[in-house]
N, C-alpha and C positions, 0 to 999 in steps of 0.2 A: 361270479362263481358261487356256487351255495356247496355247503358240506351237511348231507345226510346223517343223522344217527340212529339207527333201527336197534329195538330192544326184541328180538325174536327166540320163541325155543329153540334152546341146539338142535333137537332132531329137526328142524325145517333149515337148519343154517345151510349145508352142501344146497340143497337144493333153491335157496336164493340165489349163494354165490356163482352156482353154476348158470341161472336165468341170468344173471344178472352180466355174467362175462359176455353170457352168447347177445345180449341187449348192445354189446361193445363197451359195457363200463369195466373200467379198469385199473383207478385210482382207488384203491378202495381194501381194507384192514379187518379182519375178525378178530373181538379178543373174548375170552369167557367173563363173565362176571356174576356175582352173587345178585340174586334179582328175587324181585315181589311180585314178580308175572304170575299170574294164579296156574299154578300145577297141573298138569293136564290127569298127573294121577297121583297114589301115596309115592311109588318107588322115585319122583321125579324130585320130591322133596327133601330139605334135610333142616335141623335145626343147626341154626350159626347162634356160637355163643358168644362173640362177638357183636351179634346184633339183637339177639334177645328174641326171635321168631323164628320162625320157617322160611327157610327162602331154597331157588333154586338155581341150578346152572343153568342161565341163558346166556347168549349170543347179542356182544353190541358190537353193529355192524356201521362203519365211517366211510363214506363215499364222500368224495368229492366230484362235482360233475360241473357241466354251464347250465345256468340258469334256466332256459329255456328246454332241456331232456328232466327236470325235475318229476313232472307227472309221467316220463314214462318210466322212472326210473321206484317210484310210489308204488308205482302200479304194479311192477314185477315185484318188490317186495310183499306187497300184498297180498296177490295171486299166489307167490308161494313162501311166503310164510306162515299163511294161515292154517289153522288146526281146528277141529271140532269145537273149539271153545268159542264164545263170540266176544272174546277177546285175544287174542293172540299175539298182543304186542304193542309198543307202541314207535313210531317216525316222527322223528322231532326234525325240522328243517332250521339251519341259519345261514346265514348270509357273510360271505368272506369278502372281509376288505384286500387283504392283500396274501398273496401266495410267491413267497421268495424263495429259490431256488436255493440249494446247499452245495 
């Protein structure tokens, strides 16, 4: 199993999680976080003092999936996360040794 972490804008988040249910993924968490994704615009921004710059609310997105749905799992992220910028985020993949049940 691998677990996904997608740093995407919030205004593309609904419209991942939604590709990404209709994909059948379903293990899978939104949290807000303070982020250095470059801004799509000023309003999108804010100063944290805190952290001494500009940053803004994006969307990290935690999927867990099997190994082998990984690229199609990339690829709806990509498809709709993306925004006018030619950066729109970043997917980090790792790799789960073990997933224990609670």
């Amino acid at each position: 199993m691998i677990e996904i972490k997608a740093f995407i804008h919030r205004s593309r988040a609904a419209s991942v999680v939604r590709a990404l249910r209709k994909g059948g993924f379903t293990n899978m968490t939104a949290v807000d976080v303070k982020g250095m994704v470059k801004a799509l615009d000023e309003k999108e921004q804010q100063y944290s003092t805190e952290l001494g710059d500009r940053v803004i609310t994006e969307v990290k997105l935690e999927l867990v999936c099997e190994d082998d749905r990984l690229s199609e799992a990339a690829d709806l992220i990509r498809a709709n996360g993306k925004t006018d910028m030619e950066e729109s985020g970043f997917i980090y993949v790792s790799k789960i040794t073990a997933a224990i049940p609670i």
